[in-house]
N, C-alpha and C positions, 0 to 999 in steps of 0.2 A: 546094754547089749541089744535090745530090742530097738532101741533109737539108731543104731548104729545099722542095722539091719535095713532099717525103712530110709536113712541116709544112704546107704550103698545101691536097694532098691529104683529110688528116684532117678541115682546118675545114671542106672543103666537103660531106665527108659526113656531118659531124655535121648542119651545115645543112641538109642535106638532109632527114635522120632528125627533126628537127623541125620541119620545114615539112608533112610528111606527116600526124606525129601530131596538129597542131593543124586538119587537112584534116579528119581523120579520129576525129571523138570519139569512134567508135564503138569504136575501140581504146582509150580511156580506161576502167577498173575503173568499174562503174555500182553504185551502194548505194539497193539497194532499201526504201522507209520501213516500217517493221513497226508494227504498232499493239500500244503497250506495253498491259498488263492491270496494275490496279492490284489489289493484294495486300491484302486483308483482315490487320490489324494481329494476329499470334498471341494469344488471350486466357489470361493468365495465371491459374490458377486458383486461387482466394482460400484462405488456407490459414483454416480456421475455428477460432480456441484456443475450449474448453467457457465461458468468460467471453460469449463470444458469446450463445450459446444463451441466457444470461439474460435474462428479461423482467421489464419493471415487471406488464405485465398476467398474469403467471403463472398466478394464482391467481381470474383475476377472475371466473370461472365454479364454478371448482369450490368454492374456499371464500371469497366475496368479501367476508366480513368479518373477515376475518383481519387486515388490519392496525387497525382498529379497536379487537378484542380486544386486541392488542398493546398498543398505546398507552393503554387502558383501564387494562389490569394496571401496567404500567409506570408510570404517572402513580399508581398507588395507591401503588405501594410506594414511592415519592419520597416523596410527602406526610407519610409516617411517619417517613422515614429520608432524608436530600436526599444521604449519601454514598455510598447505593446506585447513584446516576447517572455517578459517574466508577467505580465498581466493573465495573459491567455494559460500558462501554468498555474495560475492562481486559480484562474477560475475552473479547472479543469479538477485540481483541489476540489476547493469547493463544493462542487456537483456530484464529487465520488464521497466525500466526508458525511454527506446527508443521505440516507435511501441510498446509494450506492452511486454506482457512475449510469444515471439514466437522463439526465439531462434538462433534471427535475430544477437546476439553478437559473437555464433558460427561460422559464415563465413565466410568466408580464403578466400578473394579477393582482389584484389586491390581498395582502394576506397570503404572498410569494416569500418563499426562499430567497428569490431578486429584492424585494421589499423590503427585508429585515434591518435592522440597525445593521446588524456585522457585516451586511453585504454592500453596503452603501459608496464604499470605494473599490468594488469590483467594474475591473474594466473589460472591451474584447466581444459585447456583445452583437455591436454592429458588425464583426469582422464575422462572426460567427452566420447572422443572417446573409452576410453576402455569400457567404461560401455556398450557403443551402439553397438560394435561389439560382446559385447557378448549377450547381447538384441537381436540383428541380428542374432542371431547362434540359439537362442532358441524361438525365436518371429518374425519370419521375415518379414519388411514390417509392421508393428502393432503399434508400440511406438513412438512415435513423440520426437525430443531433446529436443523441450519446457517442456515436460513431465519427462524428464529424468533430465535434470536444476533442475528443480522445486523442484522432491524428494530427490535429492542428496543434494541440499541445506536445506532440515528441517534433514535431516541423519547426515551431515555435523555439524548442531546444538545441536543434540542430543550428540552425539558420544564427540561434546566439553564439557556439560555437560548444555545443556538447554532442553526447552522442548520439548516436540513431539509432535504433528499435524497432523491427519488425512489430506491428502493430493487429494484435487479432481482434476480427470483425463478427458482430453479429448483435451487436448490444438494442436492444431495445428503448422506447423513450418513456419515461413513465410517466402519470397522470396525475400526481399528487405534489405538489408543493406548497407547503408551511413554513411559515415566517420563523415560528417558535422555534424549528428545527435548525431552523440556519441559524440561529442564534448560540448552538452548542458548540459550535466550531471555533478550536483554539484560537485568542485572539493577541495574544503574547503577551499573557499576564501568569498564566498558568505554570504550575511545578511540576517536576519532569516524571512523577508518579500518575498524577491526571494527565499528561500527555501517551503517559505510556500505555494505560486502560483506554484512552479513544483510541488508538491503533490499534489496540487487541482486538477491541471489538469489532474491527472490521476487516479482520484476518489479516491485520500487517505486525510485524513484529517490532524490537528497539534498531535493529538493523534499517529497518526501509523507515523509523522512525530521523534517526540520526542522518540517514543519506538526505532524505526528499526534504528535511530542513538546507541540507547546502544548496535549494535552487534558491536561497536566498543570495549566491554569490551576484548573484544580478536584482534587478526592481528597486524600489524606491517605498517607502514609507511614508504614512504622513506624522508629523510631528506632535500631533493629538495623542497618539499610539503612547510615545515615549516619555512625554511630559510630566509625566510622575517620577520617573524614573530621574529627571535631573534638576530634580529640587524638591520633591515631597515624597520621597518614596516611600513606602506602605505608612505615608503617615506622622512621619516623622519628622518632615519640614526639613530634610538636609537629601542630600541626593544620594544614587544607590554606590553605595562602597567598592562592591564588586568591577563598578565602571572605570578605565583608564581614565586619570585626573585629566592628561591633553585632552582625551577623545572627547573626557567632559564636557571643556569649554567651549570644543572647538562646534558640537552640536550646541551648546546653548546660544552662542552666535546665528548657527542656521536655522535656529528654531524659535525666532520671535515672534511667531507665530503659528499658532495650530494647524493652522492650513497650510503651513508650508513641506515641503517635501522635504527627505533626507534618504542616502542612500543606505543600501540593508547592508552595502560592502564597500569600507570605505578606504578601501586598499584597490580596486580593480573592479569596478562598478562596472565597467561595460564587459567583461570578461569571464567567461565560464570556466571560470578553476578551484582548484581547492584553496583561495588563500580566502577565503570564508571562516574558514578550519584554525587557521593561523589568527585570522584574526579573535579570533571566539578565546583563543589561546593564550592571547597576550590581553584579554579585556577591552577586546572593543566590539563585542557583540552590540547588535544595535536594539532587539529587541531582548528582554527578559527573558524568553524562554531561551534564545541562541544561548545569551550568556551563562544560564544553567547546566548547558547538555557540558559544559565542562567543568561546573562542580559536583556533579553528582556520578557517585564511583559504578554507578551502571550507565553510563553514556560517556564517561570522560577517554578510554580506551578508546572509543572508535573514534572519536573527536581527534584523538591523537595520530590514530591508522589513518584515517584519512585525511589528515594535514600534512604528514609525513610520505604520503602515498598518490602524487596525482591518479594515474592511473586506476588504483583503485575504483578513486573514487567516479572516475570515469564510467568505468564499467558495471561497479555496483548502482549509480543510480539509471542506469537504462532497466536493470533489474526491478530494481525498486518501484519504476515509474509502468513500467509492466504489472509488478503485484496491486499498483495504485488502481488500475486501469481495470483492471479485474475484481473490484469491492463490489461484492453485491450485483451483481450485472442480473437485469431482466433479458431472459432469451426465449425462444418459440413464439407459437402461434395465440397462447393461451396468456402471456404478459407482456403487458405494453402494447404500441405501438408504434408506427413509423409516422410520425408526423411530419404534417403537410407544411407547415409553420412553426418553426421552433419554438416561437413565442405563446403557443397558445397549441392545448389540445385536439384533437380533430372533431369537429362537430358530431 
């Protein structure tokens, strides 16, 4: 009876306590509305690589006929010689594969990049000096030889019958050149995993890996290169499997010698197309690494896009030959220099 008492008690003061507070909202917690401010988004600040700084109009005040000259000279020495056009792509290689594209392959010293075993059949030097003496005669002091490489290799492409490329200027020349270094440079012996890590590390990808191997649809080889290839390959005293039997024999006829030449495209040697691709395709790549990029199932697709695709590959390697151009590049006041002789530092 008494429990029942203190139970009846309870619910009426609970009652109570909420009849008061729904009396009284003023006892009710009040939330005052606040006027939010909207926050201006933090601006990230752009990190600028020296590739930036390049411009096409570079040069268009101080020496504005400089590409001109270029493609002048360049177009001369073709005319006399049409294998100077895949040479000068070589070398323009070259000089970006080491230190970047600063012009460091240029150098004529003892203990050069020029001097290494692997460079010893680089051609396009002399074409290179003529250009800059007369660069020199009408812009003096203005044009860097990284700059002068650079145009004369998309000139050199054109003039063979590929595409053209607006070409951005500002490159610097740089002051270091090592033999040791130039000796890193793929020499087409190497697996398409070691080829694929020297392009990473120079901010190119398997794309401008796979393109800037088809400027092999043009140049010439020497037979030194291949020689293992058709008859001891890795060692084995029989020749490389992978190689077309015809294509086999028909280089071991041209190749009775080390010294002798053979073309990198033996389908269309003077002709700037994708039957590079095709050939790579059917086995008759001429060097080891060509013949790789189409067995291995990370390069064999693009081998095929662009066998299947002139066009493509048209347009992809102006691309490519652009990201080439752009490795590493010394720019400002504070790396490199403009030298006065491409051959040699400035005193």
């Amino acid at each position: 009876m008494k429990l029942c008492f203190y139970f009846v008690f309870a619910l009426c003061l609970l009652a109570h306590v909420f009849i008061v507070v729904s009396a009284n909202p003023l006892m009710l917690p009040t939330l005052k509305a606040t006027k939010l401010h909207k926050t201006k988004p933090r601006k990230i600040p752009k990190v600028i690589s020296p590739a930036d700084i390049l411009s096409t109009t570079y040069y268009i005040k101080s020496c504005p006929n400089l590409e001109g000259i270029i493609q002048q000279k360049v177009n001369d020495w073709i005319k006399k010689d049409y294998t100077i056009a895949a040479s000068i792509i070589r070398l323009h290689f070259h000089d970006c594969a080491i230190r970047g594209c600063d012009a460091s392959i240029l150098l004529n010293h003892a203990g050069s990049e020029r001097a290494a075993q692997a460079s010893k059949t680089l051609r396009g030097f002399e074409l290179i000096n003529e250009i800059k003496a007369e660069v020199e005669r009408r812009c003096p002091r203005t044009v860097s030889c990284a700059d002068i490489l650079t145009a004369a290799a998309r000139d050199a492409t054109v003039i063979a019958g590929g595409p053209f490329w607006e070409v951005p200027f500002g490159r610097k020349d740089g002051r270091i050149s090592l033999a040791k270094e130039a000796n890193m440079v793929p020499n087409g012996h190497e697996n398409v995993t070691t080829l694929i890590d020297f392009f990473q590390k120079r901010g190119l990808n398997i794309v401008d890996l796979v393109t800037l191997s088809g400027s092999h649809t043009i140049g010439r080889s020497t037979c030194f290169s291949i020689q293992q290839r058709l008859d001891n390959f890795r060692g084995t005293g029989k020749p490389d499997s992978s190689m077309d039997v015809g294509y086999l024999n028909f280089l071991k006829k041209q190749c009775s010698r080390d010294t002798n030449f053979v073309n990198l495209d033996a389908t269309t040697p003077r002709t700037f197309d994708e039957v590079y691709y095709k050939n790579v395709q059917t086995k008759k790549g001429l060097l080891q690494t060509d013949q790789l990029l189409y067995s291995d199932a990370r390069t064999a697709p693009l081998v095929a896009a662009l066998a299947s695709q002139p066009q493509l590959f048209i347009s992809q390697f102006a691309v490519s030959m652009v990201n080439l151009g752009n490795v590493q590049v010394l720019t400002g006041t504070k790396n490199g220099e403009i030298r006065h002789n491409c051959n040699y530092v400035n005193p």
